[in-house]
N, CA, C and O atoms as CSV, one atom per row, in Angstrom:
chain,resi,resn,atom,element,x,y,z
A,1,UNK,N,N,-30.305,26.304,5.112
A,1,UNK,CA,C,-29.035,26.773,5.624
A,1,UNK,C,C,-27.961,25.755,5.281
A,1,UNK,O,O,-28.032,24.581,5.647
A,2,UNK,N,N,-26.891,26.295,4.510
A,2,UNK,CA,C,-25.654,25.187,4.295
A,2,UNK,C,C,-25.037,25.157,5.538
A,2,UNK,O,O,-25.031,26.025,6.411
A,3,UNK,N,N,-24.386,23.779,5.512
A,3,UNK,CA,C,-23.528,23.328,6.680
A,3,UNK,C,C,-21.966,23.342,6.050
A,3,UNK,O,O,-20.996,23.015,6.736
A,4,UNK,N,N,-21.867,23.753,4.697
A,4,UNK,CA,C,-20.452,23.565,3.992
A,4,UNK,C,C,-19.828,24.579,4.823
A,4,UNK,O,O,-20.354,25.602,5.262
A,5,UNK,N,N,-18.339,24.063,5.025
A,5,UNK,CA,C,-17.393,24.699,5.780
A,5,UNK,C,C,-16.786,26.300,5.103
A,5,UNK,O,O,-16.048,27.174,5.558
A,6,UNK,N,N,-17.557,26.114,3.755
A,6,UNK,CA,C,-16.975,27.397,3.337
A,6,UNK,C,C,-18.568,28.445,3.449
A,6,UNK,O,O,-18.604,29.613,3.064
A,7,UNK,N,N,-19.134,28.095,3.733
A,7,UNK,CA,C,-20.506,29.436,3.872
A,7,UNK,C,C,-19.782,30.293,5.210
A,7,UNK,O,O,-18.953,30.211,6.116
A,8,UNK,N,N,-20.494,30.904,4.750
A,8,UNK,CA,C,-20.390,32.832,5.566
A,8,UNK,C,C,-21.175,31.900,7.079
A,8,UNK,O,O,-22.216,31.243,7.096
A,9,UNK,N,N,-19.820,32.295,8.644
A,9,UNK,CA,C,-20.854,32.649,9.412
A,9,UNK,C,C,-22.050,33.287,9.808
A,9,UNK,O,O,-23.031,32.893,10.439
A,10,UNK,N,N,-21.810,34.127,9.404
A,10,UNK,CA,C,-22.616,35.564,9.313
A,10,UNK,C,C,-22.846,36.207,8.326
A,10,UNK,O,O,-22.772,37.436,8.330
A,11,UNK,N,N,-23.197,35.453,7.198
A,11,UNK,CA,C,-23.738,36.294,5.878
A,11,UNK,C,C,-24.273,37.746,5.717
A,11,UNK,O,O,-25.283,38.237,6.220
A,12,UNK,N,N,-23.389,38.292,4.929
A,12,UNK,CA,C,-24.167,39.354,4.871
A,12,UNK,C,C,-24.076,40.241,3.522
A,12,UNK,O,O,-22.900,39.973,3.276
A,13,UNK,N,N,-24.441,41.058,2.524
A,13,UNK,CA,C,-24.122,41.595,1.667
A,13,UNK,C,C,-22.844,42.277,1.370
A,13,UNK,O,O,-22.692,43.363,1.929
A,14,UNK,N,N,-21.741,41.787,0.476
A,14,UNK,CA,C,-21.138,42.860,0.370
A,14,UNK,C,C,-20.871,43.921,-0.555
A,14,UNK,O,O,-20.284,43.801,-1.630
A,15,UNK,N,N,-21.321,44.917,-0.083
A,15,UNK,CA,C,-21.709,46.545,-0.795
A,15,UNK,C,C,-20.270,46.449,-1.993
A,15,UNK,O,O,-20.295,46.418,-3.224
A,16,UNK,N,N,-19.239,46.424,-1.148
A,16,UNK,CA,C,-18.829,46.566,-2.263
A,16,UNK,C,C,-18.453,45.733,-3.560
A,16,UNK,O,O,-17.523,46.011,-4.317
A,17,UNK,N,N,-19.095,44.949,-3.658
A,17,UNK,CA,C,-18.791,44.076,-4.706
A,17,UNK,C,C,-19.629,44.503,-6.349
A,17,UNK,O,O,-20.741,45.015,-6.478
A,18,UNK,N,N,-18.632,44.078,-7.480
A,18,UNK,CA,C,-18.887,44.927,-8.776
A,18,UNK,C,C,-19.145,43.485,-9.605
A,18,UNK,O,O,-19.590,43.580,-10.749
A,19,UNK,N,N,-18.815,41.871,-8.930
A,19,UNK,CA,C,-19.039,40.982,-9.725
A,19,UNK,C,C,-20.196,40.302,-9.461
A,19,UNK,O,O,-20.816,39.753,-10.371
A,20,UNK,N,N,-20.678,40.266,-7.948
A,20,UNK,CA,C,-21.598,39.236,-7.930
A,20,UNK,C,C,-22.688,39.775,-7.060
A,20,UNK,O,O,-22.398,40.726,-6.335
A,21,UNK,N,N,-23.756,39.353,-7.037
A,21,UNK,CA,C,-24.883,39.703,-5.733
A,21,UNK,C,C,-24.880,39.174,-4.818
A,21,UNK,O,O,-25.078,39.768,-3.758
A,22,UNK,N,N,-24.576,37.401,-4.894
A,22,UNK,CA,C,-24.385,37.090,-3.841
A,22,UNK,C,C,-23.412,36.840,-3.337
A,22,UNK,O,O,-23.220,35.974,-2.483
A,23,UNK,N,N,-22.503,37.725,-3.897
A,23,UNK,CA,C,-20.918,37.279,-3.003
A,23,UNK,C,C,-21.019,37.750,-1.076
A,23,UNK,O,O,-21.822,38.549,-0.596
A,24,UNK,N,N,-20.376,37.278,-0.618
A,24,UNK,CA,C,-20.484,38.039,1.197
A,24,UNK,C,C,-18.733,37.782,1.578
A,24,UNK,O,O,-17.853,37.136,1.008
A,25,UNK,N,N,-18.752,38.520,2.659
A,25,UNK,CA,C,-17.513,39.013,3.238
A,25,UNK,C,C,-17.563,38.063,4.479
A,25,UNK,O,O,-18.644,37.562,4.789
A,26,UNK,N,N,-16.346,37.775,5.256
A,26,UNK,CA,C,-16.123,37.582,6.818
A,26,UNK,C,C,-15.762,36.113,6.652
A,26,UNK,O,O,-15.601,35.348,5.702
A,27,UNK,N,N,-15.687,36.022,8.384
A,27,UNK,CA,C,-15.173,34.557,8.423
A,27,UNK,C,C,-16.381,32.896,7.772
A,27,UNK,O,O,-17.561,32.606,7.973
A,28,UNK,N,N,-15.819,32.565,7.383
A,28,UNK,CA,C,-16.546,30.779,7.053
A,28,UNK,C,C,-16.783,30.387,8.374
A,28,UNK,O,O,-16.436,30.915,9.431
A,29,UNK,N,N,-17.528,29.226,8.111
A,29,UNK,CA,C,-18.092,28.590,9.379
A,29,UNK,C,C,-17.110,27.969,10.286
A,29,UNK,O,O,-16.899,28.067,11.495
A,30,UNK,N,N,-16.418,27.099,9.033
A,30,UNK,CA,C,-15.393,26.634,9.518
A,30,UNK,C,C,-14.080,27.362,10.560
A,30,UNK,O,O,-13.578,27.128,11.659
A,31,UNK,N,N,-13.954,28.143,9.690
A,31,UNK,CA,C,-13.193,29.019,10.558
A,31,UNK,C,C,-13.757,29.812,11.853
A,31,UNK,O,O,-12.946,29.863,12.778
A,32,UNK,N,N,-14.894,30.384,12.060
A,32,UNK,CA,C,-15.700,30.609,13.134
A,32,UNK,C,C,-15.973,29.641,14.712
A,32,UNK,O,O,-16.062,30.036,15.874
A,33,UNK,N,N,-16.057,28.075,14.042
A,33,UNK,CA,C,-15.594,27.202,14.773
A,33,UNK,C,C,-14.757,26.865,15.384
A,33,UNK,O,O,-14.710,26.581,16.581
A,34,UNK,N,N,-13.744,26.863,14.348
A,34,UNK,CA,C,-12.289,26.534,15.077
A,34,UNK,C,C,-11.790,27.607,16.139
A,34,UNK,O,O,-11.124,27.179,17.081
A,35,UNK,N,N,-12.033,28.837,16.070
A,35,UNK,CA,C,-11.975,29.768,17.198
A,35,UNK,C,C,-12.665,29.643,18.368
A,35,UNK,O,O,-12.241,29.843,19.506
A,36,UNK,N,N,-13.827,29.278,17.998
A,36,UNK,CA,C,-14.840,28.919,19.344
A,36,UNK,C,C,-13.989,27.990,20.338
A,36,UNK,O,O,-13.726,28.142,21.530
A,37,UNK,N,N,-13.602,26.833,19.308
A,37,UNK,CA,C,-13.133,26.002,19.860
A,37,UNK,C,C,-11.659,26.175,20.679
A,37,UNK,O,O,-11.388,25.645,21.757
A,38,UNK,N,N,-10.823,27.017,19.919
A,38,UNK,CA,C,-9.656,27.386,20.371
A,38,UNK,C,C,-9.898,28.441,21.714
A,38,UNK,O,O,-8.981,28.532,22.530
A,39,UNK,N,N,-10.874,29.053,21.869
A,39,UNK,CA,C,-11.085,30.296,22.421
A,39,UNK,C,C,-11.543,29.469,23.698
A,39,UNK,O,O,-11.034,29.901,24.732
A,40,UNK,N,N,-12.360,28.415,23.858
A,40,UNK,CA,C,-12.657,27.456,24.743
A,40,UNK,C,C,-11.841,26.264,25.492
A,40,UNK,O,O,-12.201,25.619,26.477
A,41,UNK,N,N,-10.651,26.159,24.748
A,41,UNK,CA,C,-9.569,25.078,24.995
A,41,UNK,C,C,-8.452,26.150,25.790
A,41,UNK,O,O,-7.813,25.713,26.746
A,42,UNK,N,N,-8.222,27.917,25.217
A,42,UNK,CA,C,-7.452,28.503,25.872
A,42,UNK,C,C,-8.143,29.181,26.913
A,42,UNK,O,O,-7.527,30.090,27.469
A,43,UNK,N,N,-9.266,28.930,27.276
A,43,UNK,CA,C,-9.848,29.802,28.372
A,43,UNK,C,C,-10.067,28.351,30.504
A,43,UNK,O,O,-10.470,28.526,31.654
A,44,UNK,N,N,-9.530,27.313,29.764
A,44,UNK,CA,C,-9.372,26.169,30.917
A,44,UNK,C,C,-8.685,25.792,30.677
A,44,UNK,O,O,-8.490,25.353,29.544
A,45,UNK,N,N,-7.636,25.727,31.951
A,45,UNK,CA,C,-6.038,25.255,32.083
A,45,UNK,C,C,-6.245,23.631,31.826
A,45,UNK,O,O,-5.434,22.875,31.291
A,46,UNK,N,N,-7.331,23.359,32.266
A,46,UNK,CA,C,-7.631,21.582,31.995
A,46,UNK,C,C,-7.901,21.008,30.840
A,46,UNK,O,O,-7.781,19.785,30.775
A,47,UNK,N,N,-8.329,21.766,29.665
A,47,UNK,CA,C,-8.503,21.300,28.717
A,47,UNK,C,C,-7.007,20.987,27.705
A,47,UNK,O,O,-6.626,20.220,26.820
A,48,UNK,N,N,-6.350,22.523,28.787
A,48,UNK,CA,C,-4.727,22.181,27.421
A,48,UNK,C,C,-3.881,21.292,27.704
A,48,UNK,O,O,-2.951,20.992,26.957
A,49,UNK,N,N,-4.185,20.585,29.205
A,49,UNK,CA,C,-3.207,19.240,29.461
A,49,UNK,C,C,-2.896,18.289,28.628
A,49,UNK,O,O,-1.814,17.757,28.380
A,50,UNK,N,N,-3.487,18.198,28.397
A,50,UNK,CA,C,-3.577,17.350,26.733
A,50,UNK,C,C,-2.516,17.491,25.938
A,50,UNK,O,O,-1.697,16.579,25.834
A,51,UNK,N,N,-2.375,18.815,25.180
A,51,UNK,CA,C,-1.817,18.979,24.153
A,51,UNK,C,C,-0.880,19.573,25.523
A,51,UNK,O,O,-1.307,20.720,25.651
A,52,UNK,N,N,-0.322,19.457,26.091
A,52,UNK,CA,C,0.994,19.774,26.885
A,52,UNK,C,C,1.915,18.493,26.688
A,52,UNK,O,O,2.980,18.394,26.078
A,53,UNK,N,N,0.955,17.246,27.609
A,53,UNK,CA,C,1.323,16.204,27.817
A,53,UNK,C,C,2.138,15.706,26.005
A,53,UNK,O,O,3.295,15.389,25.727
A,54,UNK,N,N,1.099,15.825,25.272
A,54,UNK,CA,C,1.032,15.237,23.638
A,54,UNK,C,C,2.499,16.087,23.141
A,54,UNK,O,O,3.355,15.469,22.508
A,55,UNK,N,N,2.675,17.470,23.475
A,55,UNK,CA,C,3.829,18.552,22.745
A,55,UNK,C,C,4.952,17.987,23.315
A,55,UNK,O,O,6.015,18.015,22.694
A,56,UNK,N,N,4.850,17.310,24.764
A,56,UNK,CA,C,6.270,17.096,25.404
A,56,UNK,C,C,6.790,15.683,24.725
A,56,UNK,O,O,7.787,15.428,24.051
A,57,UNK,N,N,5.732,14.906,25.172
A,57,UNK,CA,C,6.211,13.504,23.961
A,57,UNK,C,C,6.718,13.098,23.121
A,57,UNK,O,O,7.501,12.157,22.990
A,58,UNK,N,N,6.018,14.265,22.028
A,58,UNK,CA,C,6.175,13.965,20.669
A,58,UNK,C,C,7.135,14.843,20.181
A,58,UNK,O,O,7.869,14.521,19.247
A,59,UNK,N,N,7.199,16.028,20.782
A,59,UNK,CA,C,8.369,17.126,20.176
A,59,UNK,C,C,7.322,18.394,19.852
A,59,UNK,O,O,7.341,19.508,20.375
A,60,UNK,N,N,6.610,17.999,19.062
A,60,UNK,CA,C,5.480,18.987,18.011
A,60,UNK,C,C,4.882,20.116,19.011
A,60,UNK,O,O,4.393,19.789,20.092
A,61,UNK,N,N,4.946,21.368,18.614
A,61,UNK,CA,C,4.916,22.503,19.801
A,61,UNK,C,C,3.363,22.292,20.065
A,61,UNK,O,O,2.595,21.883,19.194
A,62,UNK,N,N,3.006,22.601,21.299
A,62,UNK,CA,C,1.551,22.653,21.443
A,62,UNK,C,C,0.468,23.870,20.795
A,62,UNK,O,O,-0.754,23.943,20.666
A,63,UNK,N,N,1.371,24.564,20.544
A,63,UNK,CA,C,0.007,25.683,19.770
A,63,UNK,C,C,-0.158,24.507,18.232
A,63,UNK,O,O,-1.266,24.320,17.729
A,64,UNK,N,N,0.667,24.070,17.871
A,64,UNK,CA,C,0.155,23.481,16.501
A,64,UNK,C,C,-0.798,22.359,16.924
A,64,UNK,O,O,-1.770,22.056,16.232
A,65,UNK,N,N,-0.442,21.642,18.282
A,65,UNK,CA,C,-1.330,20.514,18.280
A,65,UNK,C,C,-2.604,21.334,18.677
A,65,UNK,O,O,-3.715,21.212,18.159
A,66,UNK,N,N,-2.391,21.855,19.288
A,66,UNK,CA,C,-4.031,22.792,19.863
A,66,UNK,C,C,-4.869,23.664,18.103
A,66,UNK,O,O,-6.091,23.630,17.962
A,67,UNK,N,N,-4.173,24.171,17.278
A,67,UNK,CA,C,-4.728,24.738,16.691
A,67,UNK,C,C,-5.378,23.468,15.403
A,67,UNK,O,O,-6.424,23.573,14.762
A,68,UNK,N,N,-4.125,22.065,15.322
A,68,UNK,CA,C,-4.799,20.798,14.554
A,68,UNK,C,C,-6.210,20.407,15.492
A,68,UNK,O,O,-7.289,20.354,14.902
A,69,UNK,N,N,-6.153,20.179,16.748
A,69,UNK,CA,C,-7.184,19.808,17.260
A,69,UNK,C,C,-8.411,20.827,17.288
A,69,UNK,O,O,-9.419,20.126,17.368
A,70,UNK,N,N,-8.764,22.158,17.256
A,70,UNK,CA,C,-9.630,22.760,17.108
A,70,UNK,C,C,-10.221,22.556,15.959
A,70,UNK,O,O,-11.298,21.959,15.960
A,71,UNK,N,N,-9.499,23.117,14.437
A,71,UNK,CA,C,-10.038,22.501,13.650
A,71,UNK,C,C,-10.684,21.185,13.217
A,71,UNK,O,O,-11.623,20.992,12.445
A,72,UNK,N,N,-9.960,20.362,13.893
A,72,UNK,CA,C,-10.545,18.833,14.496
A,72,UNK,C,C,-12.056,19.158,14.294
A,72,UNK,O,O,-12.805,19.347,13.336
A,73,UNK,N,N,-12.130,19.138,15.432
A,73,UNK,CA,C,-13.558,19.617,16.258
A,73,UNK,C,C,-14.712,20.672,15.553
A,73,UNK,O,O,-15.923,20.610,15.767
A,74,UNK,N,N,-14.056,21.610,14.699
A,74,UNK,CA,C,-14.817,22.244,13.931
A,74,UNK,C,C,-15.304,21.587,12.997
A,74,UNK,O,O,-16.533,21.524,13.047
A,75,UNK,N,N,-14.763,20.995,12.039
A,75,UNK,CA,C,-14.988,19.561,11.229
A,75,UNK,C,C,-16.112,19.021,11.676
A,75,UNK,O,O,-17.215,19.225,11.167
A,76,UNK,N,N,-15.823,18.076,12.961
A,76,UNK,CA,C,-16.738,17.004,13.637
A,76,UNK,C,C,-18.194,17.997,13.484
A,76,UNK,O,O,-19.109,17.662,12.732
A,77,UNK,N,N,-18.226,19.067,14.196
A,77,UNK,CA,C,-19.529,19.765,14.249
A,77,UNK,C,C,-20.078,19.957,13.090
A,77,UNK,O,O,-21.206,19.490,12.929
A,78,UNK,N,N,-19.480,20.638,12.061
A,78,UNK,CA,C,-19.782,20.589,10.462
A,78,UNK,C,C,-20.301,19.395,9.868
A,78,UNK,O,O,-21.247,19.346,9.083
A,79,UNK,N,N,-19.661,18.489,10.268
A,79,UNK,CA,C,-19.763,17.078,10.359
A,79,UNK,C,C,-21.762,16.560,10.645
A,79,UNK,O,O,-22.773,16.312,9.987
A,80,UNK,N,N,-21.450,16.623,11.584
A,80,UNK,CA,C,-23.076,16.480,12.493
A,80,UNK,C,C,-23.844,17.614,11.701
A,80,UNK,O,O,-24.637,17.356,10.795
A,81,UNK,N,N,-23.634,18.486,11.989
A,81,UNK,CA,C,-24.602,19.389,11.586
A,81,UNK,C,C,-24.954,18.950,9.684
A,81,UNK,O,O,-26.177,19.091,9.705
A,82,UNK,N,N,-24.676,18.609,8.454
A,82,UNK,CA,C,-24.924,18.097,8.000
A,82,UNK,C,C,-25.994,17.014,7.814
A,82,UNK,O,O,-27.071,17.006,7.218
A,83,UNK,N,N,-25.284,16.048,8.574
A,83,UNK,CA,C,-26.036,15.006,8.819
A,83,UNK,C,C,-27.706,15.410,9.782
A,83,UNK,O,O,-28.768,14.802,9.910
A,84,UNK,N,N,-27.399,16.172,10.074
A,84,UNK,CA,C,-29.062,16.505,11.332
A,84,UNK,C,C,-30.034,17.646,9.631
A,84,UNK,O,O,-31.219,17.953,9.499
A,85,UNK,N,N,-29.110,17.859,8.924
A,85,UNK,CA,C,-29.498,18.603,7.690
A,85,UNK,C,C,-30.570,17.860,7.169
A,85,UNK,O,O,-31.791,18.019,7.142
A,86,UNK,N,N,-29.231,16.401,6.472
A,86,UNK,CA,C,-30.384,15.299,5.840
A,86,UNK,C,C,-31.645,14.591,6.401
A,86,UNK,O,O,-32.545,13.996,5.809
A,87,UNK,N,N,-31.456,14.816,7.629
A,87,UNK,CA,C,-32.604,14.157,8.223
A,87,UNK,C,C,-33.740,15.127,8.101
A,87,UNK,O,O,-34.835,14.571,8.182
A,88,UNK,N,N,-33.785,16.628,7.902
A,88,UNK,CA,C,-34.752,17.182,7.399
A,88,UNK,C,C,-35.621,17.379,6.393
A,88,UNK,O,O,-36.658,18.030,6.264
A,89,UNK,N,N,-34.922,16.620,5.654
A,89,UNK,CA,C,-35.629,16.258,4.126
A,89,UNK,C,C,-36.335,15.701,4.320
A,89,UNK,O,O,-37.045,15.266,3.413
């Protein structure tokens, strides 16, 4: 199983394709992550203090700091997960 940020969450065939066999459709991992993560940061008022506190400071609106920091975090996991890869060899 790849840990690259561009593989298919959810691989799956896509029918309609005329160039390749293994081409697939849907979101990347990466991107699958970063929602988790966003979907988890907007679902507890405690987690977005953060990027409240950080948006008022700095100027920078908080959906951008919240949506830089998810991807953050999607990374980091991509990150690890890799690394727990090589150790299977």
């Amino acid at each position: 199983m790849s840990s690259s940020k561009d593989s298919p969450a959810f691989p799956c065939d896509n029918p309609n394709s005329v160039y390749r066999s293994d081409e697939f459709t849907g979101l990347t991992k990466l991107e699958y992550f970063s929602a988790m993560a966003m979907q988890g940061a907007l679902s507890n008022a405690e987690l977005m203090l953060p990027y409240k506190k950080e948006s008022e400071a700095s100027g920078i609106s908080e959906r951008s700091l919240l949506a830089t920091g998810c991807v953050s975090y999607a990374y980091e996991l991509l990150k690890e997960l890799r690394e727990w890869d090589d150790c299977d060899d």
